[in-house]
N, C-alpha and C positions, 0 to 999 in steps of 0.2 A: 603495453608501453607505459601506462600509466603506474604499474605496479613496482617502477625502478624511480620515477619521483617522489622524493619525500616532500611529506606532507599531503599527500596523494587524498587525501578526502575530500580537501577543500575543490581540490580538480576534475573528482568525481563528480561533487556535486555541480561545479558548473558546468562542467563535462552533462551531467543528466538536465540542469533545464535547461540547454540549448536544446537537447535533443526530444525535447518533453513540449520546449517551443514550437518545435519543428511536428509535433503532432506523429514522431517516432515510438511508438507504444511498444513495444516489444525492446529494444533499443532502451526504452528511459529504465522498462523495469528490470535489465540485466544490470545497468547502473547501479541502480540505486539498492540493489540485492550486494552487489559488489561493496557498495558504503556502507549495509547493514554487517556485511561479511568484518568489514573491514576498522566497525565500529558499533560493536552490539548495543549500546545502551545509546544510543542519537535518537534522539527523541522526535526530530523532525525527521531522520529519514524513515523511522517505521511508520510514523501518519502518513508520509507521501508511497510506500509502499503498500500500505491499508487501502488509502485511494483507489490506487492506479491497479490493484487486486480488483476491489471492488467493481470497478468502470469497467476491469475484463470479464467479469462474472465468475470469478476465482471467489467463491464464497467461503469454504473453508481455510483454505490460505489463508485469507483477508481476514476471517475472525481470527486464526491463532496470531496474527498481528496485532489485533485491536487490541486482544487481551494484552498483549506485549504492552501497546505505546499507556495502557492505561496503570499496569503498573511501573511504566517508568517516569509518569509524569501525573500523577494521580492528581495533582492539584489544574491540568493542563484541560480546561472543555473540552479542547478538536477529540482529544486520548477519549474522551466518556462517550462523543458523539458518533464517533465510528463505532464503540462496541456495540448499541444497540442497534444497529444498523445491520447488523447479521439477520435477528428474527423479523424484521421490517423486509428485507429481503426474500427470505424463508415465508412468510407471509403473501406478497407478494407473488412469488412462486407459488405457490399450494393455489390460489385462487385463479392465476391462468388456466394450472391444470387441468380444475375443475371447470371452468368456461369450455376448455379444448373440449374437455369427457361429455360436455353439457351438449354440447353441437352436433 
């Protein structure tokens, strides 16, 4: 439906945080793919897609995004904060592993 109103981004994106309010995770990140689809270079919607990656444990996803939001907004923190966030992750992960193997 949405894809026959113009101007359709701004509707998506409210269209995603009611549904992001609503604690719909699956639901926000079809959105908000739909906004990246529909407007590659938004700058806010690839950090909120980087997130909402993240939060699922979509680690690879979520890094080919960070790199994204950071070269689209290199002067933007959130863009640099997410990218390191990958090997912090990856870190994280290796170390349960090894806890699990340890047990």
């Amino acid at each position: 439906m949405l894809q026959l109103v113009p101007g359709r981004g701004q509707s998506l994106a409210i269209l995603y945080e009611i549904r992001k309010a609503q604690g719909k995770s699956a639901t926000s990140v079809a959105l908000i793919r739909c906004l990246g689809a529909l407007a590659p270079n938004n700058l806010w919607a690839t950090n909120e897609l980087t997130l909402l990656l993240l939060g699922r444990g979509n680690v690879p996803d979520a890094e080919c995004r960070a790199r994204n939001a950071a070269r689209l907004g290199p002067e933007n923190a959130q863009s640099h904060y997410l990218k390191p966030r990958k090997s912090t992750t990856d870190s994280c992960n290796a170390w349960k592993e090894k806890l699990a193997g340890a047990q």
